[in-house]
C-alpha positions as CSV (number, residue, x, y, z in Angstrom):
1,X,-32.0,21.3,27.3
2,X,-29.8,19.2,28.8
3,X,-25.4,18.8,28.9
4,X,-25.4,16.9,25.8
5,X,-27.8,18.9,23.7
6,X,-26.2,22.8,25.0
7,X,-22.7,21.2,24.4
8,X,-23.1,19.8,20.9
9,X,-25.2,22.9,19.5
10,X,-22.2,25.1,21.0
11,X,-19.6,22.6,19.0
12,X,-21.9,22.2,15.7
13,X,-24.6,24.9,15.0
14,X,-22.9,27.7,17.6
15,X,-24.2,30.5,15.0
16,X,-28.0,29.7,16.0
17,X,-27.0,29.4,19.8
18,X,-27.9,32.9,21.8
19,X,-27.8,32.6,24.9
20,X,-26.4,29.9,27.7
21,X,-28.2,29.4,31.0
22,X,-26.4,26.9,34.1
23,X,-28.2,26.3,36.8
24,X,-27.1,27.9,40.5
25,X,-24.4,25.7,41.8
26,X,-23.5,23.4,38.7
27,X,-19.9,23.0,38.7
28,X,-17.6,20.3,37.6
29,X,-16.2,19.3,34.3
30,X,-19.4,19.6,32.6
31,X,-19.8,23.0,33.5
32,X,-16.7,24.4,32.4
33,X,-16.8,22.7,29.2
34,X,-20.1,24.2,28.7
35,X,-18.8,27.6,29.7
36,X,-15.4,27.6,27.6
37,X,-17.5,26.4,24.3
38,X,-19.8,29.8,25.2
39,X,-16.8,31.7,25.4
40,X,-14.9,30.3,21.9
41,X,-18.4,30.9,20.2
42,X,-18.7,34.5,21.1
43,X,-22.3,33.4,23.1
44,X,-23.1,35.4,26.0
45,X,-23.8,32.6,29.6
46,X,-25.5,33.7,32.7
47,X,-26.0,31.6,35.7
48,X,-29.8,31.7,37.2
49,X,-31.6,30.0,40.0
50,X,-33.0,26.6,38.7
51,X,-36.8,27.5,39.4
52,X,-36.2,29.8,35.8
53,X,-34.4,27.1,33.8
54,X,-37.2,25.2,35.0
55,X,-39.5,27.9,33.6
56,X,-37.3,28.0,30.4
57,X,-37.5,24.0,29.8
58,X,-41.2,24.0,29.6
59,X,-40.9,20.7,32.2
60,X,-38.3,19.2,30.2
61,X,-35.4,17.7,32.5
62,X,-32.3,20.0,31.7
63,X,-30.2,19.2,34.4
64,X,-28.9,22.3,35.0
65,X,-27.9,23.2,31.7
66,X,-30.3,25.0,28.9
67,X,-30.1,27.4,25.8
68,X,-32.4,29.4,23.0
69,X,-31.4,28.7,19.9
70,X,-32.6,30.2,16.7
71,X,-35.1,28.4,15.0
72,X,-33.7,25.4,13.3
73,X,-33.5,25.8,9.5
74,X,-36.1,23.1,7.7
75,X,-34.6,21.7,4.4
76,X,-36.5,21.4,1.3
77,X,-38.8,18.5,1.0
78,X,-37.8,18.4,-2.9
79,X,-34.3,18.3,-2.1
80,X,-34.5,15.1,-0.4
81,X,-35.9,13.6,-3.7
82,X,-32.6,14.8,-5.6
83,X,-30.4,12.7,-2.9
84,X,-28.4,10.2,-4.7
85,X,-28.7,6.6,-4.3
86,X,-28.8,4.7,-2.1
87,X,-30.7,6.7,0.3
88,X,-33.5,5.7,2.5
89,X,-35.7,8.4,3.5
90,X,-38.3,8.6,7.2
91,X,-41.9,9.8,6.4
92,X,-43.6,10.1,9.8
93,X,-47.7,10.9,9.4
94,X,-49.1,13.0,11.6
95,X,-46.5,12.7,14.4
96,X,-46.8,15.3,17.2
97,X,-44.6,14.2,20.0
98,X,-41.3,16.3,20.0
99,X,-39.9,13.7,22.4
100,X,-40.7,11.0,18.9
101,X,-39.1,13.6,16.6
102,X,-35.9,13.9,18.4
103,X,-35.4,10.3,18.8
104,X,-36.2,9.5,15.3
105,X,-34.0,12.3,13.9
106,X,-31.1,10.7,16.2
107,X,-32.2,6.9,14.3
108,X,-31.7,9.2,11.1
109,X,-28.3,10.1,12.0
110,X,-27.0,7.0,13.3
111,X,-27.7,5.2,10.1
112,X,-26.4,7.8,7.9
113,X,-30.5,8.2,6.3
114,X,-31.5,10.6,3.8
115,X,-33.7,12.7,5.5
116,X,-36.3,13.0,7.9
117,X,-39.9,14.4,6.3
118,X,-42.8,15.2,9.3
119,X,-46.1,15.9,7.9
120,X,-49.4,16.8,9.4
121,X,-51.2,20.0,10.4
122,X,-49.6,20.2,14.0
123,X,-45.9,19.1,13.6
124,X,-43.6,19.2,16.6
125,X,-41.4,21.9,16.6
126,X,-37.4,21.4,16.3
127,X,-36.3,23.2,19.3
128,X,-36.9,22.0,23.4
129,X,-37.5,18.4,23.5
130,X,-36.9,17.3,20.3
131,X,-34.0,18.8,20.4
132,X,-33.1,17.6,23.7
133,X,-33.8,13.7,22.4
134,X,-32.1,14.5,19.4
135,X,-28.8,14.6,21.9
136,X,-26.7,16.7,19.2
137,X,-27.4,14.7,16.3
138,X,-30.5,17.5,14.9
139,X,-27.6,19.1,13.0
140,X,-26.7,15.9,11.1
141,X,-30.2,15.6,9.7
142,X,-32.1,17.0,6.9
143,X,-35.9,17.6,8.0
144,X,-38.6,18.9,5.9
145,X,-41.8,19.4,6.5
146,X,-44.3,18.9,4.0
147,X,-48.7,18.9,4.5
148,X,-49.9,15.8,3.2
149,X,-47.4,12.9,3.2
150,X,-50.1,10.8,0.6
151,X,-49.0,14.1,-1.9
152,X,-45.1,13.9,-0.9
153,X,-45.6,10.1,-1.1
154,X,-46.6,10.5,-4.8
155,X,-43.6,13.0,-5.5
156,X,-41.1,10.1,-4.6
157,X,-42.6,7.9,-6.5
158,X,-41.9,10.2,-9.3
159,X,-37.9,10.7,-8.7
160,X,-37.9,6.6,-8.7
161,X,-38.8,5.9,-4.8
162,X,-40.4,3.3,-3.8
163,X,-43.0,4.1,-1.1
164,X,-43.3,1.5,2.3
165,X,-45.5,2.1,5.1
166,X,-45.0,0.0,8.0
167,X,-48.0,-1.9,9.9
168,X,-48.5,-4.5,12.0
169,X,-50.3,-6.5,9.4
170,X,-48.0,-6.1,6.9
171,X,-45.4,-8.5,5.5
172,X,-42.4,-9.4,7.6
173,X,-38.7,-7.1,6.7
174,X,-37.0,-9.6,6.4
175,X,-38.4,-11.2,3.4
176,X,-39.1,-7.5,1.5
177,X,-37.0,-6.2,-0.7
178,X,-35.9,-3.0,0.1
179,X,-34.4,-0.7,-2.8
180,X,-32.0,1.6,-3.0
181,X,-34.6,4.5,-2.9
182,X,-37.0,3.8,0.1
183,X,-39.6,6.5,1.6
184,X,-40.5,4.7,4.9
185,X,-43.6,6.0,5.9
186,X,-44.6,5.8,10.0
187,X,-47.7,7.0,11.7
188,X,-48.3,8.6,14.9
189,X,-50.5,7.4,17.7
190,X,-53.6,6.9,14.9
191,X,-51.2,5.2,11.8
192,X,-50.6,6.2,8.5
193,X,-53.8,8.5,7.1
194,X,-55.8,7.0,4.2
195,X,-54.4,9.2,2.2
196,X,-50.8,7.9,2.4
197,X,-52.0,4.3,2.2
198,X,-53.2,5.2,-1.4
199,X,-49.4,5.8,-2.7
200,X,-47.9,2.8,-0.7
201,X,-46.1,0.4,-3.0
202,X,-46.0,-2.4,-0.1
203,X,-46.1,-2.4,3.7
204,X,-43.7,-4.2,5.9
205,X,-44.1,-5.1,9.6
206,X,-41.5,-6.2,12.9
207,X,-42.0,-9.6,13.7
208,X,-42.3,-9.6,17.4
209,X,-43.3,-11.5,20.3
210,X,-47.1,-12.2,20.6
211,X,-47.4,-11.2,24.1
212,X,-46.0,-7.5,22.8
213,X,-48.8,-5.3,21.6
214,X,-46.4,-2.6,19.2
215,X,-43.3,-0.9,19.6
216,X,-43.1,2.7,19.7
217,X,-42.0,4.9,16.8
218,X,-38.3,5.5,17.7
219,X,-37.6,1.7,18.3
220,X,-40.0,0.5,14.9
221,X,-37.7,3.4,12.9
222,X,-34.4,2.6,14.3
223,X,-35.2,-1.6,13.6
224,X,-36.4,-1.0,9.9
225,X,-33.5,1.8,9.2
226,X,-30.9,-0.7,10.3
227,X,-32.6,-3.4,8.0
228,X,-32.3,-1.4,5.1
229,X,-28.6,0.0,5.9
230,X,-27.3,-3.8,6.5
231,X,-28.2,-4.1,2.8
232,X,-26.8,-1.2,1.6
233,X,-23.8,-0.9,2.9
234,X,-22.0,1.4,6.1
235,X,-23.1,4.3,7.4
């Protein structure tokens, strides 16, 4: 939903893109570019009154602009193991937000990560908001979905990973080492599950004021994938 999002799955992923929906009277720049993309990509538009994009975003802003995709395609969790090094992979436990998924797949992206793994019985889907958050970048990012991130936890350690959940109580970044083959793990709303915390090899926390309760998952993700990226090179 949304300019950005319609726009970059047109330009990058226009083979899952079928159909286009504007808004009644959007105009300007953004609509034509949105409406010459549909016509290079084969994609068939239509222009509807805004109470059924509303009804096609689910409450989602969309701004006018909105599409159905085909289902993303979910990579292989084992296939993130094989990455070569360095690579820094994002385990989120029992996330269900889409709106948390898109913006940590758009962290993902920006630092040029390994992979984004999403485990739980409910995950959020790809599509709608995450999607929309994701602001073009979901086609950038490998995400796998896996049903016990404790088990995939143990897998990495296997193919030489070393496993870091992040917590409050845990040491600052800045004085951890973080190798070239780093499973992050994150938790949703309730943390990581005990599970997980059984395969951690360490856990690392954001100093931050003491006044400041937490940060939420996007921000915690984007602060500790930067860390790890300043020490192993550009993205």
């Amino acid at each position: 939903m949304g300019f950005h999002a319609v726009a970059a799955a047109l330009e990058r992923e226009p083979a899952r893109v079928e159909v286009v929906w504007l808004g009644e009277g959007v105009g300007g720049s953004r609509a034509r570019t949105v409406l010459e993309l549909a016509r290079q990509a084969g994609v068939r538009f239509a222009v509807v009154p805004r109470r059924e994009l509303d009804r096609v975003a689910e409450g989602a802003a969309h701004n006018g602009f909105a599409a159905r995709l085909a289902p993303a395609p979910l990579a292989d969790a084992e296939a993130l193991l094989a990455t070569a090094s360095p690579v820094c992979l994002l385990g989120l436990d029992g996330v269900q937000d889409p709106h948390n998924l898109g913006a940590v797949i758009r962290v993902a992206a920006a630092f040029s990560l390994g992979g984004v793994v999403v485990a739980g019985p409910h995950p959020p889907p790809l599509g709608g908001a995450a999607a929309k958050v994701a602001a073009g970048t979901l086609p950038l990012v490998r995400v796998a979905r896996v049903g016990a991130l404790g088990d995939f936890a143990r897998q990495a350690q296997e193919a030489g990973f070393t496993v870091l959940g992040a917590d409050a109580r845990g040491e600052p970044v800045h004085r951890v080492e973080l190798p070239d083959r780093l499973l992050l793990c994150l938790g949703g709303e309730e943390g990581l599950r005990a599970k997980t915390q059984r395969f951690l090899d360490g856990v690392v926390a954001i100093p931050i004021a003491r006044e400041v309760e937490s940060l939420n998952l996007a921000v915690a993700c984007g602060i500790l994938a930067w860390e790890w990226r300043r020490r192993w090179g550009e993205t």
